[in-house]
C-alpha positions in Angstrom: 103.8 76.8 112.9 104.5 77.4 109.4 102.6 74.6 108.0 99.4 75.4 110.5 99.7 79.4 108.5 99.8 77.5 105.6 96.2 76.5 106.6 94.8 79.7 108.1 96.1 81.5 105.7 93.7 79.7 102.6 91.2 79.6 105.3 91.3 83.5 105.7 91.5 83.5 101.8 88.7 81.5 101.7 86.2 83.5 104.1 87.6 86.7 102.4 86.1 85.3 99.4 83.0 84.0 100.6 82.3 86.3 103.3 79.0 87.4 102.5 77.9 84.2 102.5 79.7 84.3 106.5 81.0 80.2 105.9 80.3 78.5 109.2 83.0 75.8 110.2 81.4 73.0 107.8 82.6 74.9 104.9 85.8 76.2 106.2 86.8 72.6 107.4 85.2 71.3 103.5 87.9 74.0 102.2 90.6 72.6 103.8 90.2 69.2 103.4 90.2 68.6 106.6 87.0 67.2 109.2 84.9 70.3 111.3 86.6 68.6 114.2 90.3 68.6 113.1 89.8 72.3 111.7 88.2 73.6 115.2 90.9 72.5 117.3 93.8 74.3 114.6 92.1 77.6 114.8 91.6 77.3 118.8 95.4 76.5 118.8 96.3 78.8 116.1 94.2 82.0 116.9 92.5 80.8 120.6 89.0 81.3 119.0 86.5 79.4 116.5 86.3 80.2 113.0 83.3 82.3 113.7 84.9 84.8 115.7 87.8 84.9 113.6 85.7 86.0 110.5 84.5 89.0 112.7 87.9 90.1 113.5 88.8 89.7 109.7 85.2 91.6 108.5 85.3 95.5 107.2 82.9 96.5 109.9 85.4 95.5 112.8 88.3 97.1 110.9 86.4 99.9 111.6 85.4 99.8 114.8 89.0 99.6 116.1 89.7 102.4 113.5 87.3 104.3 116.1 88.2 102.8 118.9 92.5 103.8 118.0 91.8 107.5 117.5 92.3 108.1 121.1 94.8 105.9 121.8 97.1 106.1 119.5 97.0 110.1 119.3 98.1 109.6 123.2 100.8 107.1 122.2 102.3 109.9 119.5 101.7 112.8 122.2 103.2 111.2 124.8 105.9 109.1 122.8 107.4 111.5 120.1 106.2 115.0 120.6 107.2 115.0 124.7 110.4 112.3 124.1 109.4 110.1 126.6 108.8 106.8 125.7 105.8 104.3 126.4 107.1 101.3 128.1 104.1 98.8 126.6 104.1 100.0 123.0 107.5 101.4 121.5 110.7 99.2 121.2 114.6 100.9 120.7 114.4 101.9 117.3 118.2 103.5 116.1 118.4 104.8 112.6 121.6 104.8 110.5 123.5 108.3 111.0 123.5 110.7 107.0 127.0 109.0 106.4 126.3 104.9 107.1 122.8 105.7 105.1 125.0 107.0 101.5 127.3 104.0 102.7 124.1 101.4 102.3 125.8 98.8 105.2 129.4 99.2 104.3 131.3 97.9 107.5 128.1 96.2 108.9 127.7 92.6 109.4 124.1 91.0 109.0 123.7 87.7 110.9 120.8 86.0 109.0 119.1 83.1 109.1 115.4 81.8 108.6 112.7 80.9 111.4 109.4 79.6 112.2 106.3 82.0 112.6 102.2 82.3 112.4 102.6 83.7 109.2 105.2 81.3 107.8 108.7 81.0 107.2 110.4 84.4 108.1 114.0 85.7 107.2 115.7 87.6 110.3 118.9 89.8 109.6 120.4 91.3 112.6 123.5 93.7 113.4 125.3 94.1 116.7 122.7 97.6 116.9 119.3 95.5 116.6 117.7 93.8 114.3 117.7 95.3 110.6 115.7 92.8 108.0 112.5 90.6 108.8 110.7 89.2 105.6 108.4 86.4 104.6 110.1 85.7 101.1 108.5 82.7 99.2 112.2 80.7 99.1 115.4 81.0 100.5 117.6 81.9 97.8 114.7 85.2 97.5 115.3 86.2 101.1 119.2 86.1 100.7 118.8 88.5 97.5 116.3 90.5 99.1 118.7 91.2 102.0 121.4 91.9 100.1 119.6 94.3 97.7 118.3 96.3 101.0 122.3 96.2 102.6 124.2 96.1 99.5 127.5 97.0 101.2 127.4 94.7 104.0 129.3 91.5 104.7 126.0 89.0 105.1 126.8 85.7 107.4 124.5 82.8 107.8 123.6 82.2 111.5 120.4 79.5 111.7 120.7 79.5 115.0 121.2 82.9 116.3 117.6 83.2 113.3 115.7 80.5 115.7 116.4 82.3 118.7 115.4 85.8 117.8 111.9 84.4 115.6 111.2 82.3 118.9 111.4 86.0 121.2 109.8 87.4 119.0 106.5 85.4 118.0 106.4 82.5 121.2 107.4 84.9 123.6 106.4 88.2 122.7 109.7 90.0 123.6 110.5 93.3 122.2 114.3 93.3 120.7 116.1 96.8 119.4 116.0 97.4 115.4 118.5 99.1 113.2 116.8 100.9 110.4 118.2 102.4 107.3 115.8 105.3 105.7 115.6 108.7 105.0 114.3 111.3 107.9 110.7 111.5 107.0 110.7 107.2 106.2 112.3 107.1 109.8 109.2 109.5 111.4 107.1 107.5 110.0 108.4 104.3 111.3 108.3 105.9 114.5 104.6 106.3 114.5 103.9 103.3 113.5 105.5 101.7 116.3 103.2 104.0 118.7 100.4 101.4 117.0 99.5 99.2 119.8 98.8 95.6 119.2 95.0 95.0 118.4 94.6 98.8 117.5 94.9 100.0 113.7 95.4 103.5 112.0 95.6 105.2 108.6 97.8 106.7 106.2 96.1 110.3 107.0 95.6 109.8 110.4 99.6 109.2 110.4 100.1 111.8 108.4 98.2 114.6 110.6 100.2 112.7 114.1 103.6 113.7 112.3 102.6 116.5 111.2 102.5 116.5 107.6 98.5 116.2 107.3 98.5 116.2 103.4 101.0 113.4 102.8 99.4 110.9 103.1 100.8 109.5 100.0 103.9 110.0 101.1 103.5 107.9 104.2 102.3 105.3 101.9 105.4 105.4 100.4 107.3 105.1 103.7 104.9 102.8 105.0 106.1 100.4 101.9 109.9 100.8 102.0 109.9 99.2 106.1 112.4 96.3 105.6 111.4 94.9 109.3 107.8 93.6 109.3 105.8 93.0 111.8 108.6 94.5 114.3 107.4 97.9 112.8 103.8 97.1 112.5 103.0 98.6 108.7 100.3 95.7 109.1 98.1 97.7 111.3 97.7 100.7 108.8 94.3 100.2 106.6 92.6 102.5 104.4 90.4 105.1 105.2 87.3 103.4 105.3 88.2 100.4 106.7 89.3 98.4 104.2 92.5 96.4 104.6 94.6 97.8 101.5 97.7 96.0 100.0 100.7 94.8 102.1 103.6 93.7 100.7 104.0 89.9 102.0 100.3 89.4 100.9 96.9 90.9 102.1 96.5 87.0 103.6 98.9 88.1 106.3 97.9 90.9 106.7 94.8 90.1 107.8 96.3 86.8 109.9 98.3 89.1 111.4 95.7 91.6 112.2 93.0 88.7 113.8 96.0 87.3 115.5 96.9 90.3 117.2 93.0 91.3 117.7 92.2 88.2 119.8 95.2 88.8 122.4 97.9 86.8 121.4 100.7 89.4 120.9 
């Protein structure tokens, strides 16, 4: 899978670029390197769709359609979900935060099984406590991830576990199984976090509509902020936040996935 993202991910690169143009499959496939044929059948088994409907999930003017189409739903998902405490089976996993005294601790006592898997979007580092799942990365080497992960739990004991790695990435991204996470963050990071999760798949939001559903309507900055210090992507969707007017904004592993991400989830496969 990792080597097929490599692909789609130059190919979404390569729309992005040319999209007024809107390249047909000829000049995708021409890209690549690769014949129409041989091109067609990667995105059908990658994303279930031709190139051509890919580029309209990937285009401004659909990011803002489903920015229309979420304002209903996902003000229900917050309503229902945080401000009356019950949960919505279909769109929120566990999510258990670290307690005032583990946060100033930064992992002391914890141990991290880590290891690296196989995803859409590339090779992705998994960390995960006896409480849920704590880390998920796309870091461009090894030796990055396991710095990365210790920088975010400085003061935990960090154990290599490839296999326990392959299982979780595999629930996760073949099966579509929704495991606990374990997050460390301040309260407001943590609120945020929490409505990003009431995100459904193939719906998006924005920093101030976020804002306003926590109640903090004129921090939007702020939630940026938050939105950048998650340490579990995709697992707490800060892909599916875009900016006001549609655009897809910055994302920390690369605006390439973001926007994989975003077609993948928009055609039905998570």
């Amino acid at each position: 899978m990792s080597s097929d993202y490599a692909r789609i991910a130059e190919a979404i690169h390569f729309i992005d670029r040319s999209s007024q143009s809107q390249p047909g499959l000829e000049a995708v496939a021409h890209h690549l390197g690769l014949s129409a044929f041989h091109t067609q059948r990667l995105f059908k088994r990658w994303a279930g769709v031709s190139p051509k409907r890919l580029l309209q999930c990937l285009t401004v003017e659909h990011a803002k359609q489903l920015l229309l189409d979420s304002t209903s739903v996902l003000d229900t998902a917050l309503e229902v979900g945080l401000s009356g405490g019950s949960r919505l089976h279909d769109h929120f996993v566990a999510l258990e935060a670290v307690s005032p005294g583990e946060y100033q601790q930064r992992g002391a006592g914890l141990t991290i099984r880590y290891g690296f898997g196989a995803s859409p979007f590339g090779k992705v580092l998994v960390g995960r406590t006896e409480r849920g799942v704590c880390a998920l990365s796309f870091p461009p080497g090894r030796e990055e991830g396991v710095e990365w992960l210790r920088d975010q739990w400085p003061g935990a004991e960090l154990r290599s576990d490839a296999a326990a790695a392959g299982r979780i990435t595999r629930e996760i991204f073949e099966h579509g199984e929704r495991v606990p996470l374990f997050v460390r963050g301040t309260n407001f990071q943590v609120q945020v976090w929490r409505a990003l999760l009431a995100i459904p798949a193939g719906e998006v939001s924005t920093y101030g509509r976020i804002a306003g559903a926590i109640g903090r309507p004129r921090a939007s900055r702020a939630v940026g902020g938050a939105v950048g210090a998650n340490r579990v992507a995709f697992l707490i969707p800060c892909h599916r936040v875009l900016r006001e007017l549609g655009l897809t904004g910055g994302y920390r592993w690369g605006t390439d996935r973001k926007r994989a991400m975003l077609a993948w989830e928009s055609v039905g496969l998570r």
